[in-house]
N, C-alpha and C positions, 0 to 999 in steps of 0.2 A: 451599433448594437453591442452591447455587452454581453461574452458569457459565463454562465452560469456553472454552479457544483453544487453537490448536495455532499455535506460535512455533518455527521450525526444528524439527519433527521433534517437538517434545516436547510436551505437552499441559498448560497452563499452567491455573493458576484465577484469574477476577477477583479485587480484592480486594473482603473486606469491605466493603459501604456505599459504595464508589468506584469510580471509573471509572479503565480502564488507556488511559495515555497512546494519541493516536494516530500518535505514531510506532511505536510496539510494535505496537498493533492491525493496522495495515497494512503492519508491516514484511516486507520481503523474506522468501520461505521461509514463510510463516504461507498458510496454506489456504482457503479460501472455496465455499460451494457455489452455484451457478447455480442459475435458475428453476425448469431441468428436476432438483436434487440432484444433479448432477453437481459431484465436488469438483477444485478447482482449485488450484495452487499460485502466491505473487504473486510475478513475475518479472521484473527490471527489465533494462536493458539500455543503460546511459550511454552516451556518445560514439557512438554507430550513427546508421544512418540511421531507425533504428525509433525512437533515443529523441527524435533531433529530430522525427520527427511525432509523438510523445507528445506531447512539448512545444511545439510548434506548437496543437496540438487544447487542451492544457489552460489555455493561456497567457487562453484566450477563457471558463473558464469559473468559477462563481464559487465563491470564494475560500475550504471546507469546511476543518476539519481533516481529511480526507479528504483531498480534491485536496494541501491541501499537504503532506501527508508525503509521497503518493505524488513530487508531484512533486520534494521533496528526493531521494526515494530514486533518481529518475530522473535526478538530475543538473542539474536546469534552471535554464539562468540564463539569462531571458526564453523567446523561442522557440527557443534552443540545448541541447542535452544535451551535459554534458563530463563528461568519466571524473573 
């Protein structure tokens, strides 16, 4: 069985035998479900005051392909978010 992502809107399949990049994986627009199955869409927000505390908060934490795409997508360069 193959699984499955949903990347803007559309619903994408792993490949074969490998693993899809995690800027894809956690890229903007791509969906996610919480504890309770509640699904969620990822939404970033550069140059605000919400991405500088992204980026303040993530600048301390360590260092996943995870955190780092997010934080690409967030804009951050150290504890600043810019567009």
């Amino acid at each position: 069985m193959r699984r499955r992502y949903k990347c803007g809107g559309e619903t994408k399949a792993y490949k074969e035998g490998g693993k899809v990049s995690a800027d894809k994986k956690y890229a903007n627009g791509t969906t996610y479900k919480d504890s309770e199955g509640k699904t969620h869409k990822r939404v970033a927000h550069p140059g605000t005051k919400r991405g500088d505390n992204y980026c303040a908060r993530s600048s301390g934490q360590k260092k996943t392909e995870k955190v780092i795409a997010r934080r690409k997508a967030w804009g951050c360069r150290g504890r600043k978010s810019s567009k």
